[in-house]
C-alpha positions in Angstrom: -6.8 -16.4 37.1 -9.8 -15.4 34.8 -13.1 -16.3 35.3 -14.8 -18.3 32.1 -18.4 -17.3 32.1 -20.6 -18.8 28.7 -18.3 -20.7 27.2 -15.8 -17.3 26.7 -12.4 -18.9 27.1 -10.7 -15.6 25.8 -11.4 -13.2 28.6 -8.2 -11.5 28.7 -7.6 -10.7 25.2 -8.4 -7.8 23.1 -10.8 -8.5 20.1 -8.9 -9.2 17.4 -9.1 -6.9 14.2 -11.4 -7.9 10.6 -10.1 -7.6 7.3 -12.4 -4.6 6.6 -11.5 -3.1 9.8 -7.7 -3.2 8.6 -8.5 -2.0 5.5 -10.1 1.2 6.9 -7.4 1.8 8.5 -4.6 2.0 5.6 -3.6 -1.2 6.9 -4.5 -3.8 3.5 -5.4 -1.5 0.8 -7.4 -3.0 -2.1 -6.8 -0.3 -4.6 -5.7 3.2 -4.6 -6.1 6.3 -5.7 -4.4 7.1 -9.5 -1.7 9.3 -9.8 0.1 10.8 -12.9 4.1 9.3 -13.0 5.7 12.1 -14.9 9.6 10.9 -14.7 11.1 7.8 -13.3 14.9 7.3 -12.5 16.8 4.5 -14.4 13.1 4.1 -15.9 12.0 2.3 -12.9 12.1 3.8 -9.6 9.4 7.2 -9.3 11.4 10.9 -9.5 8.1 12.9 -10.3 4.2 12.2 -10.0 1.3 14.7 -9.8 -1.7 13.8 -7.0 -4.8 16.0 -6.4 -3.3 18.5 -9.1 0.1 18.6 -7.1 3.2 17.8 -8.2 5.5 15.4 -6.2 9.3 15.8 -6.3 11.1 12.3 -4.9 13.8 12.9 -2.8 14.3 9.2 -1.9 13.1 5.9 -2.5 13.1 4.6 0.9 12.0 0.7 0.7 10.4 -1.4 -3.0 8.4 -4.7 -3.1 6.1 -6.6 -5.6 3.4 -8.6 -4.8 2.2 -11.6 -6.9 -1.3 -13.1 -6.9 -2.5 -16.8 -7.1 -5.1 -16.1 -9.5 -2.8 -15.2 -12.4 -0.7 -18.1 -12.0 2.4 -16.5 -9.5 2.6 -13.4 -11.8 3.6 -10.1 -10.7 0.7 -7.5 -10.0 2.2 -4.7 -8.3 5.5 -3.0 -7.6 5.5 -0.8 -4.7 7.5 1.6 -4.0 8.0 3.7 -0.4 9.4 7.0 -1.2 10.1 10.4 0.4 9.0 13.9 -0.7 9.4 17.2 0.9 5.6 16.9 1.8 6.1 14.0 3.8 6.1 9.8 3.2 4.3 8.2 0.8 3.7 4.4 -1.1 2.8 4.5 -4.8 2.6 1.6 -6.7 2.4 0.7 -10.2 -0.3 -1.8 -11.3 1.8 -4.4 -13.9 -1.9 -5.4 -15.8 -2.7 -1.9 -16.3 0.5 -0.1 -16.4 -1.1 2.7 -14.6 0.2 4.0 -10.9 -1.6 4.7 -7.9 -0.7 5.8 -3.9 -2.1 3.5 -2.0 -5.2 4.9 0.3 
């Protein structure tokens, strides 16, 4: 049994987490940083890309999404992609509006 002291009913649970918190943490990312796409496979899913001067050899495209916002009437914005280089685990995306391609912060 917890004790209610103030008018605090939630005692005994943890503080739940902002929107900018989450976003600090990699959790919601609002925009990302660019990247070059050099090749794509079946001209869709990422083979090569270039970060920080680097380049980025896919060995797998381990999960893809899109996401579609309200504001431009149900329209795709984004397709995401989770894939796997020797360097480790990473999620690019590819801004539809733009046609330019980011990994996401």
């Amino acid at each position: 049994m917890s004790l209610s002291l103030f008018g605090n009913h939630k005692a005994n649970t943890k503080p739940s987490l902002k929107r900018r918190d989450l976003s600090r943490r990699g959790a919601i990312s609002r925009g990302g940083e660019a990247i070059d796409m050099r090749s794509r496979r079946f001209g869709y899913f990422p083979r090569t890309f270039v970060w920080r001067g680097r380049e980025y050899q896919v060995e797998a495209v381990e999960r893809c999404w899109t996401t579609a916002s309200r504001r431009n009437g149900g329209q795709l914005d984004r397709h995401y992609f989770q894939v796997r280089c020797a360097e480790g685990t990473y999620n690019v995306y590819q801004d539809l509006r733009h046609n330019t391609w980011h990994i996401a912060a």
